[in-house]
ROFI-608775 format. One record per residue (C-alpha): residue in one letter; x, y, z; residue number from 1. Coordinates in nm, 4 decimals, always signed. Example, Ala and Ser with C-alpha at 12.3 -4.5 7.8 and 13.67 -1.06 7.14 Angstrom:
BEGIN
+------+----------+----------+----------+-----+
! type !     east !    north !       up ! seq !
+------+----------+----------+----------+-----+
!    a !  +1.2300 !  -0.4500 !  +0.7800 !   1 !
!    s !  +1.3670 !  -0.1060 !  +0.7140 !   2 !
+------+----------+----------+----------+-----+
END
This chain:
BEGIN
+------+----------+----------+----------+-----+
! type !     east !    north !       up ! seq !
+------+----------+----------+----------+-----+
!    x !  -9.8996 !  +9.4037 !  -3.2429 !   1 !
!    x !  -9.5758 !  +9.2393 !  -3.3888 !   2 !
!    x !  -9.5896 !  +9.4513 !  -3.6744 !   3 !
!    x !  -9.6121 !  +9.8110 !  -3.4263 !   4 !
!    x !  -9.3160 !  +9.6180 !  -3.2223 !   5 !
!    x !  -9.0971 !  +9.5922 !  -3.4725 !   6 !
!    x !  -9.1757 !  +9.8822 !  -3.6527 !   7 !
!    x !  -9.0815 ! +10.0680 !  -3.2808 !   8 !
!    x !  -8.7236 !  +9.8842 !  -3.2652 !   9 !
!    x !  -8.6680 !  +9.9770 !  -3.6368 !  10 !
!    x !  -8.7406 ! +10.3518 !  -3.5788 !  11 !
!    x !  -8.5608 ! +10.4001 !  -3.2443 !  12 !
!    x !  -8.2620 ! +10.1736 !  -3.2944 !  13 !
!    x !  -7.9992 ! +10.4391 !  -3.4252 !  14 !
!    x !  -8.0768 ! +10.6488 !  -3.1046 !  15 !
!    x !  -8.0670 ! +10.3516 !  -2.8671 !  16 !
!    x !  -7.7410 ! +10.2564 !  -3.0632 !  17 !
!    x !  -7.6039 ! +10.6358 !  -3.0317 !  18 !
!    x !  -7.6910 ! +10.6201 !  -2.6403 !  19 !
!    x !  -7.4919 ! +10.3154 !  -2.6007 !  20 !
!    x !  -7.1912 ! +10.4265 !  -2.7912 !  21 !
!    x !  -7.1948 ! +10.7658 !  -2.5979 !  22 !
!    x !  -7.2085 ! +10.5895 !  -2.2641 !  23 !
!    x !  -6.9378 ! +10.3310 !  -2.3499 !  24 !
!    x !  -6.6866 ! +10.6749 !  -2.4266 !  25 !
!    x !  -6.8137 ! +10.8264 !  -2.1584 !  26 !
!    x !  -6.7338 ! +10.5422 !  -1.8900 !  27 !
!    x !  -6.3702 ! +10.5387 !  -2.0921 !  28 !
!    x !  -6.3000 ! +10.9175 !  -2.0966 !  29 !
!    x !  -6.3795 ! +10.8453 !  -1.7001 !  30 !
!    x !  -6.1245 ! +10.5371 !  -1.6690 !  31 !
!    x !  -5.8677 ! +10.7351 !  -1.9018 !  32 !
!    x !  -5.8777 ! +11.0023 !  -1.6339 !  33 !
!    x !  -5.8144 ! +10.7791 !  -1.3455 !  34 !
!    x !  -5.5516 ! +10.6261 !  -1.4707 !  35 !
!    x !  -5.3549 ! +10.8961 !  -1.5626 !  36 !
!    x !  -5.4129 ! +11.1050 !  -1.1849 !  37 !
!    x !  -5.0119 ! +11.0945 !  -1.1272 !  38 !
!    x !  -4.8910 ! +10.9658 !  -0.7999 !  39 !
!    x !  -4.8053 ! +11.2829 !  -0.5907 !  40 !
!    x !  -4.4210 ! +11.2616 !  -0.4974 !  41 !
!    x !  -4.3906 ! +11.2645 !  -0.1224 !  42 !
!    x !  -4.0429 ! +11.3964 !  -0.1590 !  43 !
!    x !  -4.1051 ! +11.6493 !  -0.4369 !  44 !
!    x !  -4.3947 ! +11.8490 !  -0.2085 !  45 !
!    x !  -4.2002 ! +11.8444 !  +0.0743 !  46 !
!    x !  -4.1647 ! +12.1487 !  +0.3200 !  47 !
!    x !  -3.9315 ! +12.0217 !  +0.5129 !  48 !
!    x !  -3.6117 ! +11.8354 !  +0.3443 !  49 !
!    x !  -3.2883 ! +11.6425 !  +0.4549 !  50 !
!    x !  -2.9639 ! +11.7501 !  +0.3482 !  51 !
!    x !  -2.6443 ! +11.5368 !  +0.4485 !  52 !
!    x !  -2.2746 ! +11.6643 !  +0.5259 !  53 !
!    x !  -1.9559 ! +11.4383 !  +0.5416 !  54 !
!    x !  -1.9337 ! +11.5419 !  +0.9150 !  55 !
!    x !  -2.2917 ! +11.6092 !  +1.0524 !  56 !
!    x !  -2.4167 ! +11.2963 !  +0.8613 !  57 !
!    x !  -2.7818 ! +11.3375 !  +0.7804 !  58 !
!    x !  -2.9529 ! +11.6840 !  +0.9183 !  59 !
!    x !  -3.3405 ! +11.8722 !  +0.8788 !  60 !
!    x !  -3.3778 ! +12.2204 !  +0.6735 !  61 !
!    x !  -3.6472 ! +12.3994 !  +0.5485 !  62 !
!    x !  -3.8229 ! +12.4381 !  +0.1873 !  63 !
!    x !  -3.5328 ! +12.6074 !  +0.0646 !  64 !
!    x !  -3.2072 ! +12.4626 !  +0.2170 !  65 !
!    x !  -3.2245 ! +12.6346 !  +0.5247 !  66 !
!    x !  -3.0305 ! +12.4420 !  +0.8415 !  67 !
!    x !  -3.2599 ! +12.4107 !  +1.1150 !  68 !
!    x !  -3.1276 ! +12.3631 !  +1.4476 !  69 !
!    x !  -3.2256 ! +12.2466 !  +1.8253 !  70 !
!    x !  -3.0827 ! +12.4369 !  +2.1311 !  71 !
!    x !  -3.0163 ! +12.1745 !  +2.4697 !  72 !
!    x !  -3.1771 ! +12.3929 !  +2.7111 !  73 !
!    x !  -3.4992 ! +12.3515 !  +2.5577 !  74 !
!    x !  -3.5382 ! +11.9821 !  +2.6425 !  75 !
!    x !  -3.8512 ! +12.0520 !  +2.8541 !  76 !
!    x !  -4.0192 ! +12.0910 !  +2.5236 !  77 !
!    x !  -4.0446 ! +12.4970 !  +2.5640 !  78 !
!    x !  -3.8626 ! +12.7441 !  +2.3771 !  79 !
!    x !  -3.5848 ! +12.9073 !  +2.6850 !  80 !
!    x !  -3.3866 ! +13.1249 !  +2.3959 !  81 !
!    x !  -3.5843 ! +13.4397 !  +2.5337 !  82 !
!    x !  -3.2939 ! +13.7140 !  +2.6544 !  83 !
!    x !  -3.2798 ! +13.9850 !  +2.4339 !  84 !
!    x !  -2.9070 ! +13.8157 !  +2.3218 !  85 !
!    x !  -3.0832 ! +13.4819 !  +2.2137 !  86 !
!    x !  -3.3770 ! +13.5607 !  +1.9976 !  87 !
!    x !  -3.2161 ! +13.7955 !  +1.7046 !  88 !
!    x !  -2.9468 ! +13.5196 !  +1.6428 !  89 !
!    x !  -3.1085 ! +13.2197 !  +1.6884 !  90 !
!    x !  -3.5062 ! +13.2909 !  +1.4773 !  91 !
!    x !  -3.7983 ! +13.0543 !  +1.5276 !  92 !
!    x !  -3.8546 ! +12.8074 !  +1.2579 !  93 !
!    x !  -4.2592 ! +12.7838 !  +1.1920 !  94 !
!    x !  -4.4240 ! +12.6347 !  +0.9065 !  95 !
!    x !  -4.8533 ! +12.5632 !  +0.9518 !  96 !
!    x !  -4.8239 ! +12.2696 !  +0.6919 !  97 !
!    x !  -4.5789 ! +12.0053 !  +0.7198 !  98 !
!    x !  -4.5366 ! +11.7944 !  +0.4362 !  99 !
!    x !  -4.1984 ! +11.5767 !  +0.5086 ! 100 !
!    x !  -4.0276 ! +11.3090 !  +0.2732 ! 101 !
!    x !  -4.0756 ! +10.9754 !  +0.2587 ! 102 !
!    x !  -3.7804 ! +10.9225 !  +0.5329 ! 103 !
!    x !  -3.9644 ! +11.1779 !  +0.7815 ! 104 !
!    x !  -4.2362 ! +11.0908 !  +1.0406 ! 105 !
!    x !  -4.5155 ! +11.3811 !  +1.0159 ! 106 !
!    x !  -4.6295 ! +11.2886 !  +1.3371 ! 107 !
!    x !  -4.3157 ! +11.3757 !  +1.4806 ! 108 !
!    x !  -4.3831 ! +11.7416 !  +1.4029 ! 109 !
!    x !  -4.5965 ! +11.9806 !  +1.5742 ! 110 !
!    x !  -4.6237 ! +12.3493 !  +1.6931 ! 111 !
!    x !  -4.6233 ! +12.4965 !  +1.9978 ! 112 !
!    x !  -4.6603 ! +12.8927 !  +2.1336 ! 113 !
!    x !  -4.3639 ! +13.0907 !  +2.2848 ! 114 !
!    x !  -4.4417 ! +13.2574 !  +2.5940 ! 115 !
!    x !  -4.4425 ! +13.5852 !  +2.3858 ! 116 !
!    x !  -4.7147 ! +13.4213 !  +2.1599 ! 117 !
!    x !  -4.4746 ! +13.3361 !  +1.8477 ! 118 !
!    x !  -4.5273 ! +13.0115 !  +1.6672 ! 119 !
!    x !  -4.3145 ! +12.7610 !  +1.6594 ! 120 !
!    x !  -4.3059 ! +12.4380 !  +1.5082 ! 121 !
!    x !  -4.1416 ! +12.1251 !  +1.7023 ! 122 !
!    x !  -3.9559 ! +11.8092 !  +1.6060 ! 123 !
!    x !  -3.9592 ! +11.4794 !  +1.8358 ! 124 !
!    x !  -4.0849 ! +11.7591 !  +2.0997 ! 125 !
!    x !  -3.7458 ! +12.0132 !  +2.0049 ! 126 !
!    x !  -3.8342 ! +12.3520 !  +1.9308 ! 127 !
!    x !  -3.6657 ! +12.4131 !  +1.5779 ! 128 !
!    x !  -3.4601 ! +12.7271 !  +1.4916 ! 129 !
!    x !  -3.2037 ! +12.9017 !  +1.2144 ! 130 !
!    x !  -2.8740 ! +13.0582 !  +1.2803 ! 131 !
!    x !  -2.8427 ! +13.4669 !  +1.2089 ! 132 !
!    x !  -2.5103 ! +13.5696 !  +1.2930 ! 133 !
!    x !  -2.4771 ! +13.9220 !  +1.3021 ! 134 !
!    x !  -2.3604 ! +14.0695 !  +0.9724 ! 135 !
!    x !  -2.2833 ! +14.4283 !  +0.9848 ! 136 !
!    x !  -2.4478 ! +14.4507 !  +1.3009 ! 137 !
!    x !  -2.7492 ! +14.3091 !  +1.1541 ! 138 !
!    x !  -2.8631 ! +13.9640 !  +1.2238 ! 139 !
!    x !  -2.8521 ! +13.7834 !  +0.8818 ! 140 !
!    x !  -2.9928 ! +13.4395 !  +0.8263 ! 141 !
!    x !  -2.7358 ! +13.1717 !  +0.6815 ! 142 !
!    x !  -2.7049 ! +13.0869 !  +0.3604 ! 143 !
!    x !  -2.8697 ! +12.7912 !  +0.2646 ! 144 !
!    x !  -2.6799 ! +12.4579 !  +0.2924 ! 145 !
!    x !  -2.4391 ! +12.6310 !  +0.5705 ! 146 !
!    x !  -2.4344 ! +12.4860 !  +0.9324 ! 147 !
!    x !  -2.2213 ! +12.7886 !  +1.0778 ! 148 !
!    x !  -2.4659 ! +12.7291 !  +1.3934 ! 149 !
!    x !  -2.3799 ! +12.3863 !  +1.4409 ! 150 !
!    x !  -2.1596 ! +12.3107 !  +1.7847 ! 151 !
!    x !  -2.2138 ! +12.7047 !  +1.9391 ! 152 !
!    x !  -2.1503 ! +12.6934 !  +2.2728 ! 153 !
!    x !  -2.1857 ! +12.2879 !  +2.2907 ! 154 !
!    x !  -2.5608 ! +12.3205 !  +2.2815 ! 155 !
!    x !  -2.6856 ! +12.4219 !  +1.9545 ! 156 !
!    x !  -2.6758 ! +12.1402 !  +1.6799 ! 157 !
!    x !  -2.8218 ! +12.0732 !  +1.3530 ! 158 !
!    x !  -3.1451 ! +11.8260 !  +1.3312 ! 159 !
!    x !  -3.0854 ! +11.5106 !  +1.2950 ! 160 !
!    x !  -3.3854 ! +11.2321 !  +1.2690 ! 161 !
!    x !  -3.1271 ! +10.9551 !  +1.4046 ! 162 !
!    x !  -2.9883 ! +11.0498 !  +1.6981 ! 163 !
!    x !  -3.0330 ! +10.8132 !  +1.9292 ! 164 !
!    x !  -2.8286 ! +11.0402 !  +2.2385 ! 165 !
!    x !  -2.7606 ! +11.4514 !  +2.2376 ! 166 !
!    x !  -2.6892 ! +11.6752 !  +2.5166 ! 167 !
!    x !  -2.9526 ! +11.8992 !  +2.7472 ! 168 !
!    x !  -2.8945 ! +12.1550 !  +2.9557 ! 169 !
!    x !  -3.0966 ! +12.2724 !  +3.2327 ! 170 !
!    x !  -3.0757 ! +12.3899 !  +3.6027 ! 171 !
!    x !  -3.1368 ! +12.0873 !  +3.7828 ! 172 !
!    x !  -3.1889 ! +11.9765 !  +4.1873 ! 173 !
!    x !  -2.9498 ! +11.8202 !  +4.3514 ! 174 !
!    x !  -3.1662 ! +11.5405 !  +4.5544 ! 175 !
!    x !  -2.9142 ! +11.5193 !  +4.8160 ! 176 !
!    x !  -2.8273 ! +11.9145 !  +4.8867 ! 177 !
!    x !  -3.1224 ! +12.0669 !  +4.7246 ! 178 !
!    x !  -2.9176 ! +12.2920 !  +4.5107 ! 179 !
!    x !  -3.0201 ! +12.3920 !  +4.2062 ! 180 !
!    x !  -2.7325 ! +12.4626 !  +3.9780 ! 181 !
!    x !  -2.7042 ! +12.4180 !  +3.5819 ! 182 !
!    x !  -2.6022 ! +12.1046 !  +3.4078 ! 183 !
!    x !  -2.5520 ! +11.9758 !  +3.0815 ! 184 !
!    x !  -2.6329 ! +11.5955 !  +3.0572 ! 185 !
!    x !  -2.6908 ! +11.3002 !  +2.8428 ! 186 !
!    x !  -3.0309 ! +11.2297 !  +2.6980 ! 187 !
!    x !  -3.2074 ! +11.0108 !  +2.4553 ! 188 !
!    x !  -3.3414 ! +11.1450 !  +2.1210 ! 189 !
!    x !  -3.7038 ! +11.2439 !  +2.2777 ! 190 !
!    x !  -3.5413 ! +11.4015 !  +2.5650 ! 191 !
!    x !  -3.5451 ! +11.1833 !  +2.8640 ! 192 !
!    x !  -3.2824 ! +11.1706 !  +3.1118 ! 193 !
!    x !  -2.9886 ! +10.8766 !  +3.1247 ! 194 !
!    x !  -2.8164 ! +10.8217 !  +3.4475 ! 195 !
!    x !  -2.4750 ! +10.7048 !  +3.5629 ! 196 !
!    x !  -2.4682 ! +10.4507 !  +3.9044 ! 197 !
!    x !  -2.2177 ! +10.5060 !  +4.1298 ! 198 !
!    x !  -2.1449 ! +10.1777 !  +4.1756 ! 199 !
!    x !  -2.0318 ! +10.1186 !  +3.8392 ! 200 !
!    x !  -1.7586 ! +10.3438 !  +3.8567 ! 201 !
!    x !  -1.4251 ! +10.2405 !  +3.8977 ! 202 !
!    x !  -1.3931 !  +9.9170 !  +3.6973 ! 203 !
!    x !  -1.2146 !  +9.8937 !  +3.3651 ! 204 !
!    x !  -1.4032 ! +10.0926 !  +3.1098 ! 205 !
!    x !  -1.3937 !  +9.8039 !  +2.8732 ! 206 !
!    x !  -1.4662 !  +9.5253 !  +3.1267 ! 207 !
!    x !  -1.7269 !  +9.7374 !  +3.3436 ! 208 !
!    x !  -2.0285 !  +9.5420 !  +3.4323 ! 209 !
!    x !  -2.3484 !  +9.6486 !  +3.6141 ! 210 !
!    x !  -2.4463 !  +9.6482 !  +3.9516 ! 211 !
!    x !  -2.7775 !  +9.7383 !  +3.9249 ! 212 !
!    x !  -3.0040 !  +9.4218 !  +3.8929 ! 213 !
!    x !  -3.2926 !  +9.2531 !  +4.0236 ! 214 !
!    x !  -3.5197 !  +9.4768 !  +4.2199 ! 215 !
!    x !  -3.2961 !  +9.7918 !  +4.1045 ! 216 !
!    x !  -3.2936 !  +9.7194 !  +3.7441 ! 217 !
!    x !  -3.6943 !  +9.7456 !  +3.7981 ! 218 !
!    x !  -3.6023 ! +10.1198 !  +3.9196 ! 219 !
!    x !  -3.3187 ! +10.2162 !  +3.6822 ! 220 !
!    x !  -3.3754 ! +10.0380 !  +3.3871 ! 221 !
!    x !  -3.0933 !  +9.9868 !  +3.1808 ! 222 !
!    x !  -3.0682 ! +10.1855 !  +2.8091 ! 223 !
!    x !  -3.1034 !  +9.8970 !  +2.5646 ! 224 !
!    x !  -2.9441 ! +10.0999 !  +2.2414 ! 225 !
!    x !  -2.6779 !  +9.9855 !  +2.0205 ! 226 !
!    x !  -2.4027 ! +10.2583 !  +1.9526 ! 227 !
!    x !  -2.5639 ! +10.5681 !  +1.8618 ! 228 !
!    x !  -2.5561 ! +10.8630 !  +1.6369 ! 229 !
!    x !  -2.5144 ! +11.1774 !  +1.8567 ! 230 !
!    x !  -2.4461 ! +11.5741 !  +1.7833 ! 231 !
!    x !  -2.0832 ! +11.6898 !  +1.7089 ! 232 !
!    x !  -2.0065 ! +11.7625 !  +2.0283 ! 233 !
!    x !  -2.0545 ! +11.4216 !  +2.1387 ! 234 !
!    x !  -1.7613 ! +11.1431 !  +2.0020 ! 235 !
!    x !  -1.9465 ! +10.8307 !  +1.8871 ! 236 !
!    x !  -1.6467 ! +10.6431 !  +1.9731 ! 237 !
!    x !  -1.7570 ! +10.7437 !  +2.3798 ! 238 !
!    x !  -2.0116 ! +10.5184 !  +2.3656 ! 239 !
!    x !  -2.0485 ! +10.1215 !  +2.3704 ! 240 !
!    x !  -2.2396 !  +9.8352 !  +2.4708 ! 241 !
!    x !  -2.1945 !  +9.5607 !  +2.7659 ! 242 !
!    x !  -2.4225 !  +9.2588 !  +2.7855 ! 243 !
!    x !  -2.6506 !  +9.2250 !  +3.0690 ! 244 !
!    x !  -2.7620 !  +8.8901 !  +3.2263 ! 245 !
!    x !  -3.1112 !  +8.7789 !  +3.1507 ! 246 !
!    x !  -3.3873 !  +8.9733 !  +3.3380 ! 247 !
!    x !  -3.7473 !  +9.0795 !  +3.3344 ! 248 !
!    x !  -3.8173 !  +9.4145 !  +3.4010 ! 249 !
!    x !  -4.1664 !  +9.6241 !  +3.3671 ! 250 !
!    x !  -4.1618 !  +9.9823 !  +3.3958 ! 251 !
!    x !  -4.2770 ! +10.2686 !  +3.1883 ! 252 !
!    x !  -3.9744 ! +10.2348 !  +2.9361 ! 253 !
!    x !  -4.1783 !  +9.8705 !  +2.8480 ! 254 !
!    x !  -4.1028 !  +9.5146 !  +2.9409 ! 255 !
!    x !  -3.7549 !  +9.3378 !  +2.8690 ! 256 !
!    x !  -3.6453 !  +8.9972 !  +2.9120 ! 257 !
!    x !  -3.3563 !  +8.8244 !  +2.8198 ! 258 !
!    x !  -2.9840 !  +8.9018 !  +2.7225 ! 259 !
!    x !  -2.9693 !  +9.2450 !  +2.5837 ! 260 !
!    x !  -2.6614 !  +9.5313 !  +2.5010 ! 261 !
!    x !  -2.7199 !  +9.8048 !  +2.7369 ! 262 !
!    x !  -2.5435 ! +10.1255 !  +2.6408 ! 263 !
!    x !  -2.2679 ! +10.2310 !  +2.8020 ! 264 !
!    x !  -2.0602 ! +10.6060 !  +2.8429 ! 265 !
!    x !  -1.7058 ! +10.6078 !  +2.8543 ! 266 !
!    x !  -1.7411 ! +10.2856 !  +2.9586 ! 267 !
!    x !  -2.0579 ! +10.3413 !  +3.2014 ! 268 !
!    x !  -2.3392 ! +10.1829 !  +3.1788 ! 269 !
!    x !  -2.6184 ! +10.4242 !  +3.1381 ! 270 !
!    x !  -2.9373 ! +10.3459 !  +3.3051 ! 271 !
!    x !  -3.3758 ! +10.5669 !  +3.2996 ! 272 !
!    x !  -3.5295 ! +10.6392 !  +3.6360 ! 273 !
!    x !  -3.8594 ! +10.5727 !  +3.6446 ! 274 !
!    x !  -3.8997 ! +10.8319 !  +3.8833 ! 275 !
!    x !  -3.8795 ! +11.0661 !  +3.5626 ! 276 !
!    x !  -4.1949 ! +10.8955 !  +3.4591 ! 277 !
!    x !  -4.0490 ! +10.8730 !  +3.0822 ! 278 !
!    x !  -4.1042 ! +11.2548 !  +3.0359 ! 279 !
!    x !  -3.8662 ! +11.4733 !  +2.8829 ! 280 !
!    x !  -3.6787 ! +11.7228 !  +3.1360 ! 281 !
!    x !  -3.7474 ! +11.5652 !  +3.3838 ! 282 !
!    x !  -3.4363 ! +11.4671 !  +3.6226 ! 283 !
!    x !  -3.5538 ! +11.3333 !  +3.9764 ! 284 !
!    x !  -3.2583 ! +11.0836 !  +4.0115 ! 285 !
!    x !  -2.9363 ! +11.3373 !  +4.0102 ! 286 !
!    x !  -2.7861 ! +11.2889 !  +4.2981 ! 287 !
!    x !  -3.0134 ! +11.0695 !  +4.4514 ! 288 !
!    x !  -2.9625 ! +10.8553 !  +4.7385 ! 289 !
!    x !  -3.1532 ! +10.5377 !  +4.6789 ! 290 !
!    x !  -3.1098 ! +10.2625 !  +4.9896 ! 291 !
!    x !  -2.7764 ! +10.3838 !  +5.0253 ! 292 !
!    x !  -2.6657 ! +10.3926 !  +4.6565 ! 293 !
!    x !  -2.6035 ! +10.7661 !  +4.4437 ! 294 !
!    x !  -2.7325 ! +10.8000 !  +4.0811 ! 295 !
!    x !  -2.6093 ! +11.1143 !  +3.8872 ! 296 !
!    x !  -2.7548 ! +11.2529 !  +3.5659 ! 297 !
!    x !  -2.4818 ! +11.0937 !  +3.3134 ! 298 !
!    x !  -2.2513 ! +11.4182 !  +3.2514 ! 299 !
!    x !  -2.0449 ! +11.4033 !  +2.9252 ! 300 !
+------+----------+----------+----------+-----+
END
């Protein structure tokens, strides 16, 4: 039985040797091509880029250079550049795949329908456009790397991921009269609505306090923003910070305590209403009469 054993191991040996040598080039052909599976480059792929200008700072474009812009009256979320004037010159930006850079959110993209069924895609809830200025009385789309569109009419404005205020305009209720009559007015980067308190006004812009505290500052809470980056038409320099006493405060713009820099207007402070329910558009404090005291949509 020895003998049969070992004459088994001494015929078969070269093929159990082969077997293992096969497998042990197999399982390195297999690591070889894992390791060398490059790293895709987030910035490389991208379909949507960020250029930068020595005036508009940092601003959004498409694939191939192309400026993309947001328009203030759309700060319900919904695309209102539907006359027959609007669309030609100002096209809808769409692309079905979003791949951003590295410095770009994804989740702060999506797409939404135009009431005439178009797509469009969205940033931080802004429908996105380009610029086509008539050229020959044909609507041409900018060169890439322009921003000709930038500024128009003190509502259109290049994309940009950091601003922290920019301009909407909208026709909006009076809560006192119950006119409705278009404004433009101050919001935050997703769209919600900052408000001036008429109490505040009069002081010395650099020295103005608020007087909204206590069981107000639970209704108006204050902006808490340092300085911010804002559209062209806006001048950074406008805009400041005063310190506020310590205070708790719970609301659907979160829960602050302590000292904090609320941001201030022209020397302002500006303040949310939590009437607006943190939605973009919405602007149920202009001209509002609360126990006495009026609160206006913070006009630039």
């Amino acid at each position: 039985m020895a003998h049969l054993a070992h004459s088994f191991l001494v015929r078969f040996r070269p093929v159990a040797l082969a077997l293992a040598l096969l497998a042990s080039l197999g399982a390195g052909v297999a690591g070889c091509k894992k390791d060398a599976t490059p790293e895709v480059d987030q910035d490389a792929v991208a379909n949507v880029k960020l250029a930068n200008s020595a005036t508009l700072g940092t601003y959004l474009t498409d694939a191939d250079g192309n400026t993309l812009y947001l328009f203030a009256r759309d700060v319900d979320g919904t695309n209102a550049c539907t006359s027959a004037g609007c669309m030609p010159l100002w096209p809808v930006y769409y692309q079905a795949d979003i791949k951003v850079p590295k410095a770009l959110n994804a989740g702060d993209f999506s797409t939404k329908t135009t009431a005439d069924g178009r797509q469009q895609t969205t940033y931080k809830g802004w429908p996105l456009y380009y610029y086509a200025p008539a050229v020959g009385g044909v609507n041409t789309r900018e060169a890439p790397g322009t921003t000709g569109g930038n500024g128009i009419g003190g509502i259109w404005h290049v994309v940009s991921p950091n601003y922290g205020v920019t301009l909407a305009s909208k026709n909006v209720e009076d809560k006192t009269t119950r006119v409705v009559a278009s404004r433009t007015y101050l919001v935050d980067g997703l769209g919600r609505t900052l408000y001036f308190f008429a109490k505040d006004n009069g002081a010395t812009p650099a020295t103005q306090a608020t007087n909204c505290t206590g069981n107000c500052a639970a209704i108006w809470p204050a902006v808490y923003k340092s300085a911010p980056l804002v559209p062209s038409t806006l001048r950074a320099s406008d805009f400041g910070t005063i310190t506020r006493e310590p205070s708790t405060t719970t609301g659907p713009y979160g829960t602050t305590t302590s000292t904090r820099e609320q941001l201030t207007y022209k020397g302002r402070p500006l303040y949310y209403y939590v009437g607006d329910g943190a939605t973009r558009g919405k602007v149920e404090g202009h001209n509002l009469d609360d126990s006495g005291d009026k609160w206006f949509a913070a006009a630039p």
